[in-house]
KEKE-3310 file (N, C-alpha, C; in steps of 0.2 Angstrom, whole numbers, plus 5000, padded with zeros to 4 digits):
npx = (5023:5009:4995:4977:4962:4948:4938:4923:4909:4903:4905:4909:4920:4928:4931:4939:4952:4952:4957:4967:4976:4981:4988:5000:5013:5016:5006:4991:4972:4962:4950:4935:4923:4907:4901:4900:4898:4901:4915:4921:4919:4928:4941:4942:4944:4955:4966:4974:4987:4985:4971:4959:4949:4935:4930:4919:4903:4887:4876:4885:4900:4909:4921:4922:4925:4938:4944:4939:4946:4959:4957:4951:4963:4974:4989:4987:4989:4982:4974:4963:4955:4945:4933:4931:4937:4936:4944:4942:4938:4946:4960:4952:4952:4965:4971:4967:4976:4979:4987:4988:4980:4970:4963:4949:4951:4962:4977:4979:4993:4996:4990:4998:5008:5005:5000:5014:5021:5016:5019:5032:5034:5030:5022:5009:5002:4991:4994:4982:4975:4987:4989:4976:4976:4989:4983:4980:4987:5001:5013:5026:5035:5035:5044:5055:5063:5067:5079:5088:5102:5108:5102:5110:5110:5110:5102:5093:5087:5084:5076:5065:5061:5055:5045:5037:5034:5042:5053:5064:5075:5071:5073:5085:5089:5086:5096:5105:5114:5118:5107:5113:5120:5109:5100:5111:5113:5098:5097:5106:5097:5089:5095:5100:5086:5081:5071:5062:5058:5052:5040:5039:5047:5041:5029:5038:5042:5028:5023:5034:5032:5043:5043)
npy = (4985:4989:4979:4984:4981:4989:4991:4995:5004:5017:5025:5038:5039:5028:5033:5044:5036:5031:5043:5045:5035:5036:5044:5037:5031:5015:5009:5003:5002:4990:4985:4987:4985:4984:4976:4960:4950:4956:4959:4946:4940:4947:4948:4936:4933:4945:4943:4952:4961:4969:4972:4983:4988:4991:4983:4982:4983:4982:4971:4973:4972:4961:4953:4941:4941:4944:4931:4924:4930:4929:4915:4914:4922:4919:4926:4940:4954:4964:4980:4985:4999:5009:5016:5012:5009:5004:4995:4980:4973:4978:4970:4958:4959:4957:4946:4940:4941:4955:4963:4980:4990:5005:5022:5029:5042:5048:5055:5058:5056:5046:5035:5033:5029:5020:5008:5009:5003:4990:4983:4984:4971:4972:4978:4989:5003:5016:5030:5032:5021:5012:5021:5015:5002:5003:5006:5007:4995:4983:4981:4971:4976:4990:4989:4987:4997:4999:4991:4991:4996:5010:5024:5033:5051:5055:5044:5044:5053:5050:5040:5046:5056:5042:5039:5048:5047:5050:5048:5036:5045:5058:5060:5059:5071:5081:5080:5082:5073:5058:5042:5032:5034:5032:5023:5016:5020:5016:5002:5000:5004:4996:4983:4985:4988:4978:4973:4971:4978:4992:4997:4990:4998:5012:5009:5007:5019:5030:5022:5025:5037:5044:5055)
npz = (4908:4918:4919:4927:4935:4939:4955:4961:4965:4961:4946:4945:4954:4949:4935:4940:4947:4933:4926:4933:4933:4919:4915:4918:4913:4915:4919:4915:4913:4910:4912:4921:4935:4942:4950:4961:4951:4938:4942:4943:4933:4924:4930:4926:4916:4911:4916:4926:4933:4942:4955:4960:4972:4980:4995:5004:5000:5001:4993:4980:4981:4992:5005:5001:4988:4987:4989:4978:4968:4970:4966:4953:4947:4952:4952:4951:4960:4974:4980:4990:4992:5002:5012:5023:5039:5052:5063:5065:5054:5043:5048:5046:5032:5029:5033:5024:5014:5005:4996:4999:5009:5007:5010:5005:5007:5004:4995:4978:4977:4986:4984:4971:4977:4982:4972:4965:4975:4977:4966:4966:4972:4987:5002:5005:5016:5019:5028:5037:5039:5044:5057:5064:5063:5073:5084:5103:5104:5106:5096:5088:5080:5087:5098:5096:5097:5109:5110:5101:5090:5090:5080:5068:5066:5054:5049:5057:5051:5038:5040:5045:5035:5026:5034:5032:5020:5008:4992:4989:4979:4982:4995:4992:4985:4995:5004:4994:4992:4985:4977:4978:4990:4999:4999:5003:5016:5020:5020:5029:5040:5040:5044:5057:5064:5059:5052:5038:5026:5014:5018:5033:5040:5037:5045:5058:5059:5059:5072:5081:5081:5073:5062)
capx = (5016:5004:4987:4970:4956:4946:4930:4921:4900:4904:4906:4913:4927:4930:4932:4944:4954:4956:4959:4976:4982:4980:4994:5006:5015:5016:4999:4984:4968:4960:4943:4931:4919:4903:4899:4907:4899:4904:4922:4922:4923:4933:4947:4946:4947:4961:4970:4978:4993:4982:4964:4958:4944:4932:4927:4914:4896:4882:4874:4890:4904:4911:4926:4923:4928:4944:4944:4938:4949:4964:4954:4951:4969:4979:4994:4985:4989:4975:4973:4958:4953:4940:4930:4930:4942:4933:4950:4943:4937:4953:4963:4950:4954:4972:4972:4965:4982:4979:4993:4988:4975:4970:4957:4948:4952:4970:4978:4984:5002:4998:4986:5004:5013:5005:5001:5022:5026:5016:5023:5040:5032:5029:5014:5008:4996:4992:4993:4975:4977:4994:4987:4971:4980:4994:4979:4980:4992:5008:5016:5032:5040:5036:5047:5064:5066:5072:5083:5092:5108:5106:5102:5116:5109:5107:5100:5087:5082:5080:5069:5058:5057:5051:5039:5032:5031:5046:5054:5073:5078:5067:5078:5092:5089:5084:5100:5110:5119:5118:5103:5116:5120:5102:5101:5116:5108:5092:5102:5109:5093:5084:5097:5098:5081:5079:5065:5062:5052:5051:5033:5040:5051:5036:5026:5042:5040:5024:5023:5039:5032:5049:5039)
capy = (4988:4984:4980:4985:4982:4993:4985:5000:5004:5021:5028:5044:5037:5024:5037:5048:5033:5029:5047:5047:5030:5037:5048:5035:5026:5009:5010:5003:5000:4985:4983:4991:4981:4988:4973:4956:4944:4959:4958:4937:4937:4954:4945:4928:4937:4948:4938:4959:4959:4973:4975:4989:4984:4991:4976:4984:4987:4979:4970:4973:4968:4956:4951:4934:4943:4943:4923:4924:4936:4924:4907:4914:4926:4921:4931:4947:4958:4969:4985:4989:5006:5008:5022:5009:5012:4999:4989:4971:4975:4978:4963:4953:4959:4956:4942:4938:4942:4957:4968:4983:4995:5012:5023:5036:5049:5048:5058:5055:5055:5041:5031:5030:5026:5013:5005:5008:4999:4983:4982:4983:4966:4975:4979:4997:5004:5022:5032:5032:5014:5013:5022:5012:4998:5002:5012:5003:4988:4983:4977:4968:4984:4995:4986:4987:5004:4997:4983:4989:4999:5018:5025:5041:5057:5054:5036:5046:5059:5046:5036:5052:5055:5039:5039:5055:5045:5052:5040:5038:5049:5065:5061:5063:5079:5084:5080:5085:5066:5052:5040:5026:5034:5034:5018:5013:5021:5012:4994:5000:5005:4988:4978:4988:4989:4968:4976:4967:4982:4999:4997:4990:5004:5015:5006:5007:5025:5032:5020:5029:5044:5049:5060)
capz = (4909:4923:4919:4930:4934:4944:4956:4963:4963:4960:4940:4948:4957:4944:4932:4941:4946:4928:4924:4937:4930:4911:4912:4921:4907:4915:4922:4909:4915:4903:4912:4928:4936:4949:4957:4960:4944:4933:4944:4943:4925:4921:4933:4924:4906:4909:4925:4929:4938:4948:4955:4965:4975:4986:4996:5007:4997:5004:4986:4974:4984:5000:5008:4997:4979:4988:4989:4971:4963:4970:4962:4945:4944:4957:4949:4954:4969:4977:4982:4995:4993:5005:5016:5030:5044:5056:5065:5066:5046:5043:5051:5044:5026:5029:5034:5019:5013:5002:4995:5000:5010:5008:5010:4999:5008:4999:4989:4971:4976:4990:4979:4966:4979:4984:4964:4963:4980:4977:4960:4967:4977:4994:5004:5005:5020:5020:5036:5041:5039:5050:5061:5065:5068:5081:5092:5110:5100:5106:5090:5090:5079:5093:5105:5093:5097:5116:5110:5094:5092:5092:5074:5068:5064:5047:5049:5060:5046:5033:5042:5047:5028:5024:5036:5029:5011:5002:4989:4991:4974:4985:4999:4990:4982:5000:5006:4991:4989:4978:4978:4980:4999:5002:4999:5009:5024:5020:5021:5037:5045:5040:5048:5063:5066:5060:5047:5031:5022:5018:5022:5041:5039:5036:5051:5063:5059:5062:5078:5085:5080:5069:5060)
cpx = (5012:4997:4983:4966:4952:4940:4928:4914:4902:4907:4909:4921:4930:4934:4939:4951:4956:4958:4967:4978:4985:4987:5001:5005:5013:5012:4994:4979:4964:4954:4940:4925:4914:4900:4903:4904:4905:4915:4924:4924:4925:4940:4949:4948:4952:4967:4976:4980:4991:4975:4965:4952:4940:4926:4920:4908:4892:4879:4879:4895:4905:4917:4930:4926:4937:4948:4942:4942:4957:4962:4953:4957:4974:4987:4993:4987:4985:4977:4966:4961:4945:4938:4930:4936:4940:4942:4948:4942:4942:4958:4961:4950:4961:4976:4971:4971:4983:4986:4993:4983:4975:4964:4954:4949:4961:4971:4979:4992:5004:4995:4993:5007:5012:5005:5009:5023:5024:5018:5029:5038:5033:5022:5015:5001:4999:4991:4988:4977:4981:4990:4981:4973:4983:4988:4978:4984:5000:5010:5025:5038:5039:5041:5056:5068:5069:5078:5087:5096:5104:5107:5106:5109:5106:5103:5092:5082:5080:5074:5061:5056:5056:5047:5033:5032:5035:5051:5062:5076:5075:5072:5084:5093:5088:5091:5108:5116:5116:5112:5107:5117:5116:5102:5106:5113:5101:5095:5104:5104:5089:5087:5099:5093:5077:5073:5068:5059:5053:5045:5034:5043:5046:5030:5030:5044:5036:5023:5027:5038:5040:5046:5040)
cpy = (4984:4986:4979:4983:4986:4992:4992:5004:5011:5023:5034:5042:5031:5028:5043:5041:5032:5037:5047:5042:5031:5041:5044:5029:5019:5007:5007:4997:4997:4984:4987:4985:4987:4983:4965:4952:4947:4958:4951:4937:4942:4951:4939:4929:4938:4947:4947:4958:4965:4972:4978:4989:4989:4986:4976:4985:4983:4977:4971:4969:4967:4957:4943:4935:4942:4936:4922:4928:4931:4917:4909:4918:4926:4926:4939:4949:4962:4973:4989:4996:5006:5014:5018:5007:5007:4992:4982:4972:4974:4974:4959:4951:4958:4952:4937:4938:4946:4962:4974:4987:5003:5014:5028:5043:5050:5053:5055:5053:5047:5034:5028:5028:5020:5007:5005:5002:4993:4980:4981:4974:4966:4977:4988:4998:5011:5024:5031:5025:5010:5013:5018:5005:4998:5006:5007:4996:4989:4980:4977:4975:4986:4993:4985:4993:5003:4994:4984:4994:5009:5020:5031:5044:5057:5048:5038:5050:5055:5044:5040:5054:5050:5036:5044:5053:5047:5046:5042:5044:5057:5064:5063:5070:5081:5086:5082:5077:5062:5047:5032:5026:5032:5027:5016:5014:5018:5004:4996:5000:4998:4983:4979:4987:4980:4969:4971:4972:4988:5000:4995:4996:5012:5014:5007:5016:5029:5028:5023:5036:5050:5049:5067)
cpz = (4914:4922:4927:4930:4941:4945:4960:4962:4959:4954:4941:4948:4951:4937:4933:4942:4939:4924:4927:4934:4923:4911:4916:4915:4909:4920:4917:4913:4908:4905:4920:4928:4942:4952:4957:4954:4940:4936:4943:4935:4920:4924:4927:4918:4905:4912:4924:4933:4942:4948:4961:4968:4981:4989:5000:5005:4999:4995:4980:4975:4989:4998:5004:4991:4981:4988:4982:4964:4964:4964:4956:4942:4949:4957:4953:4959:4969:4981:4986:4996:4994:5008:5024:5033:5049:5056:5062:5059:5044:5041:5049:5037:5025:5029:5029:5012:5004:5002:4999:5003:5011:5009:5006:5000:5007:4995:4983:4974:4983:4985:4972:4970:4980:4977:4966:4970:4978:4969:4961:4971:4985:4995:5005:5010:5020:5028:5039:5044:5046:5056:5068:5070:5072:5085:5098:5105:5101:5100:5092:5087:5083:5097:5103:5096:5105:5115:5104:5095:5090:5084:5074:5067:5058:5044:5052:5053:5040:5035:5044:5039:5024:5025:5033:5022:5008:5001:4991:4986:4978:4991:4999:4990:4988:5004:5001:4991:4986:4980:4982:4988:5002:5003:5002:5014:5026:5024:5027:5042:5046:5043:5055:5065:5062:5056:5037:5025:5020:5019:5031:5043:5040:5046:5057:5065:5062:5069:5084:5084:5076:5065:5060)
residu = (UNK:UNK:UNK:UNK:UNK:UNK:UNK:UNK:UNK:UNK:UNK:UNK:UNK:UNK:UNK:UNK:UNK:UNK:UNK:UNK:UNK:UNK:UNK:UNK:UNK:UNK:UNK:UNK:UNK:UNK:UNK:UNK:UNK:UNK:UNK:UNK:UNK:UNK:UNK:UNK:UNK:UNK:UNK:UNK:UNK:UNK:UNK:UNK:UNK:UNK:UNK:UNK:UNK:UNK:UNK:UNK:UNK:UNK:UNK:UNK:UNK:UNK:UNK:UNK:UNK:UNK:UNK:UNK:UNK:UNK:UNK:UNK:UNK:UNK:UNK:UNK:UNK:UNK:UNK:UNK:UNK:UNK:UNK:UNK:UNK:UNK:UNK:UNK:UNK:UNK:UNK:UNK:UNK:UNK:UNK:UNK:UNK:UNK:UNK:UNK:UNK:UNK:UNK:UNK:UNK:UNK:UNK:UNK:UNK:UNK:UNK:UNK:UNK:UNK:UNK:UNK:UNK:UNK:UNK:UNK:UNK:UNK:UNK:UNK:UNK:UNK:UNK:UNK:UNK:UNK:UNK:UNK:UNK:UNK:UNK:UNK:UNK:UNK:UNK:UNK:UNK:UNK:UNK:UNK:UNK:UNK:UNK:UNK:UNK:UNK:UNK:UNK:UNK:UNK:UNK:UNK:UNK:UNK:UNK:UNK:UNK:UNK:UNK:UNK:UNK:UNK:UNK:UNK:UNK:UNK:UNK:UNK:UNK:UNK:UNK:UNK:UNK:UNK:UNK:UNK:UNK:UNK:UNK:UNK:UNK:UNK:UNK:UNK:UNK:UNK:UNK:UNK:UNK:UNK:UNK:UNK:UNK:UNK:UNK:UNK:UNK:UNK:UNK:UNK:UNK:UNK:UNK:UNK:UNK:UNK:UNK)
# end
């Protein structure tokens, strides 16, 4: 079971969030916070192996709850769900070495993906996200795609559906073979391609546009 806590000004959104995790068995949201005291000592009570944070609010919360949410629950991993798109913001929350950024223009099915990915102990950025940052950015993934062996046919189709977000058991079914293939093709692409992730994987994607 992964416990939550969810930091968020907004009662609306805090409220639908914990409507979506409610029906995901190994999801339990233990506490909500609206601004950082209330987040300072809901972290240190319940030390949650998840917070969901929006770190943006002028008078609730900073960039610093992030520095605080470590010092009183270092265990925690973070999920910035944000409305703010702003690069250096970004890079500067990142740096900060959260798990995970999204925005709230998310769906449901991204918003799980991402809770599931940093659970498995990986980083999770949704497209916007992605996006924002390669714009004018030479990244070192972009540059594999000159210098690494040539991906098969079916090495290509994977990698374009897990650019597009689909988990390897959907690509199975898509492909009508065994999860276990899928996964073999996954391990061949990541050492081809010198990727440690499926989040790099993800990133080596959209930047190449296999899509």
């Amino acid at each position: 079971m992964i416990t939550a806590v969810i930091a968020d000004t907004q009662p609306l959104y805090r409220d639908g969030l914990k409507l979506l995790l409610r029906n995901r068995r190994k999801v339990k949201v233990v506490s909500e916070a609206e601004n950082s005291d209330e987040l300072c000592r809901t972290v240190a009570q319940h030390q949650p192996q998840l917070v969901m944070l929006d770190y943006d609010i002028p008078g609730h919360f900073s960039i610093n709850d992030i520095g605080n949410i470590r010092k009183n629950s270092p265990e925690s991993s973070i999920i910035i769900v944000s409305s703010d798109v702003c690069k250096t913001n970004i890079n500067r929350v990142l740096e900060s070495g959260v798990e995970s950024y999204i925005t709230k223009e998310c769906n449901k099915e991204q918003v799980l993906r991402a809770i599931e990915t940093v659970a498995r102990g990986e980083k999770f950025f949704c497209h916007k996200v992605l996006e924002v940052l390669l714009e004018k950015r030479v990244n070192p993934i972009a540059t594999l795609a000159s210098r690494v062996p040539e991906l098969t046919e079916r090495e290509m189709e994977v990698t374009k559906h897990i650019g597009a977000g689909k988990k390897p058991y959907e690509i199975a079914e898509e492909f009508s073979i065994s999860i276990h293939t899928v996964r073999t093709h996954l391990k061949n692409i990541m050492k081809k391609l010198n990727l440690k992730s499926t989040s790099d994987l993800v990133l080596y994607a959209v930047n190449n546009r296999i899509m």
